[in-house]
C-alpha positions as CSV (number, residue, x, y, z in Angstrom):
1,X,-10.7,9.4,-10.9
2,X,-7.1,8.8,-11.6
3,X,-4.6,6.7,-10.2
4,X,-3.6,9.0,-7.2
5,X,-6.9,10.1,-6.1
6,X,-8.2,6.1,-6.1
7,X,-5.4,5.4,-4.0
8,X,-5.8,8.0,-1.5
9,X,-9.6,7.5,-1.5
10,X,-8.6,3.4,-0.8
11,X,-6.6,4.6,2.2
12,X,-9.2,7.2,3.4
13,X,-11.5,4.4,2.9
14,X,-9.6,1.2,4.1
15,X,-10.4,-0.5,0.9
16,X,-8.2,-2.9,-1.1
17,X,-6.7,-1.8,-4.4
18,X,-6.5,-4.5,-7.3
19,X,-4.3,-3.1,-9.9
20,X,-0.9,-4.5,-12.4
21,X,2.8,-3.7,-11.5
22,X,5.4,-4.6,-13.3
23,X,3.0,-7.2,-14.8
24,X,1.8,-9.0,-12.0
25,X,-1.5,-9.1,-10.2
26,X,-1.1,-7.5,-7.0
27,X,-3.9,-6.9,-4.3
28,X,-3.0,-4.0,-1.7
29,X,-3.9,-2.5,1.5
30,X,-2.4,1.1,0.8
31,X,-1.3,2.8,3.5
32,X,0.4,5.9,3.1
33,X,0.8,7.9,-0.5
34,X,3.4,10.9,-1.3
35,X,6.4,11.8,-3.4
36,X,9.6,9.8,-4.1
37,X,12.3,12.3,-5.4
38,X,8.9,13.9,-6.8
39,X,8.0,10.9,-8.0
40,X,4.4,9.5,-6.9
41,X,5.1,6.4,-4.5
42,X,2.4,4.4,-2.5
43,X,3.5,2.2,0.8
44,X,1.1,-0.5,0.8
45,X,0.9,-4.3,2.1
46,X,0.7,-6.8,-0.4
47,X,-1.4,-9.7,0.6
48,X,-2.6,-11.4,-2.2
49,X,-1.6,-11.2,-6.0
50,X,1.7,-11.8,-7.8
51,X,5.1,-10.5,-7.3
52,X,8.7,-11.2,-9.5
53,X,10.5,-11.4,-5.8
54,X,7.8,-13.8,-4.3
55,X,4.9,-13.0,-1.7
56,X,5.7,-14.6,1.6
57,X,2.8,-16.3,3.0
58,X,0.1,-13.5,4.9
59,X,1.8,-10.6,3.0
60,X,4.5,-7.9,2.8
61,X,5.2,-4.8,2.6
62,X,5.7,-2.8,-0.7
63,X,6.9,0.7,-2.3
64,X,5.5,1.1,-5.3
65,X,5.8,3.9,-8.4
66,X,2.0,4.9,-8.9
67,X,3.1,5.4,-12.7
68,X,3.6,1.9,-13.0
69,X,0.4,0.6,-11.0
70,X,-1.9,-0.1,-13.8
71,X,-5.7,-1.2,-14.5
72,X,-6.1,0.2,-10.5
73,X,-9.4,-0.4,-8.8
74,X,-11.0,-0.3,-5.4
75,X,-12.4,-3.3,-3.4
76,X,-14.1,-3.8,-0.2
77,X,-12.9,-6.3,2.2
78,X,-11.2,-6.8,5.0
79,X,-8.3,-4.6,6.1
80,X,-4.5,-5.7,5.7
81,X,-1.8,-4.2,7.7
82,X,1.2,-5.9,9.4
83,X,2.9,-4.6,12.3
84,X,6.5,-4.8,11.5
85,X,5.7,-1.4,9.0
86,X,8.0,-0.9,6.2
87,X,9.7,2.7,7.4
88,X,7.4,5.3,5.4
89,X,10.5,7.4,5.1
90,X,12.2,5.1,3.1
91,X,9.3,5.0,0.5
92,X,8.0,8.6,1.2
93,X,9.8,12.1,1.2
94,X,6.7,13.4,1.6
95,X,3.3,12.3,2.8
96,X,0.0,13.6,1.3
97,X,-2.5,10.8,2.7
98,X,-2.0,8.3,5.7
99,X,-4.3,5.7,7.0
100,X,-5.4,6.5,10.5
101,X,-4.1,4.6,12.8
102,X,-1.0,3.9,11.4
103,X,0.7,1.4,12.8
104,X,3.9,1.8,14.4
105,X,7.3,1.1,12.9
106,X,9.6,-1.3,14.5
107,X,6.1,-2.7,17.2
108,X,6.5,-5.9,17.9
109,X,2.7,-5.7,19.0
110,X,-0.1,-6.4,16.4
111,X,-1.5,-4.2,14.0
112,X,-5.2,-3.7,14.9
113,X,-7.4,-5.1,12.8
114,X,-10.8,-2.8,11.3
């Protein structure tokens, strides 16, 4: 499988993604995967790994360039999502795969946990 199909299987799935970017370690809940200026983009919440910019404590929210993500594999665990969403459209022009539920942008109520 390549890097775009382990991703969307992750968010079919609800499985964690280990993988490098930009060098660092980075452990991801993926969320939603599309295009970017036809580019191939993945929202996702960082909650564990490395980061240049820092990872605040619990997580945060990241667009990243799938042609960048690097040594990608899939892990079971726990599911990490946040609900102050990143806005998908701001990563995204277009959508391919979504995690079901998604949670909703700009809730100040919890993201349910699976």
């Amino acid at each position: 499988m390549d890097r775009y199909e382990l991703i969307a299987e992750a968010i079919r799935t609800k499985q964690h993604v280990r993988a490098r970017y930009q060098g660092a370690a980075r452990v991801l809940a993926p969320h939603a995967l599309g295009t970017k200026r036809g580019t191939p983009h993945v929202l996702a919440y960082q909650f564990a790994g490395e980061s240049r910019s820092g990872l605040p404590e619990g997580g945060e929210w990241r667009c990243l360039n799938l042609e960048e993500l690097e040594d990608v594999s899939l892990q079971p665990g726990p599911w990490h999502s946040a609900a102050n969403v990143f806005n998908p459209q701001s990563c995204l022009d277009e959508i391919d795969v979504a995690v079901e539920p998604f949670p909703p942008y700009g809730s100040s109520e919890p993201a349910p946990a699976t």
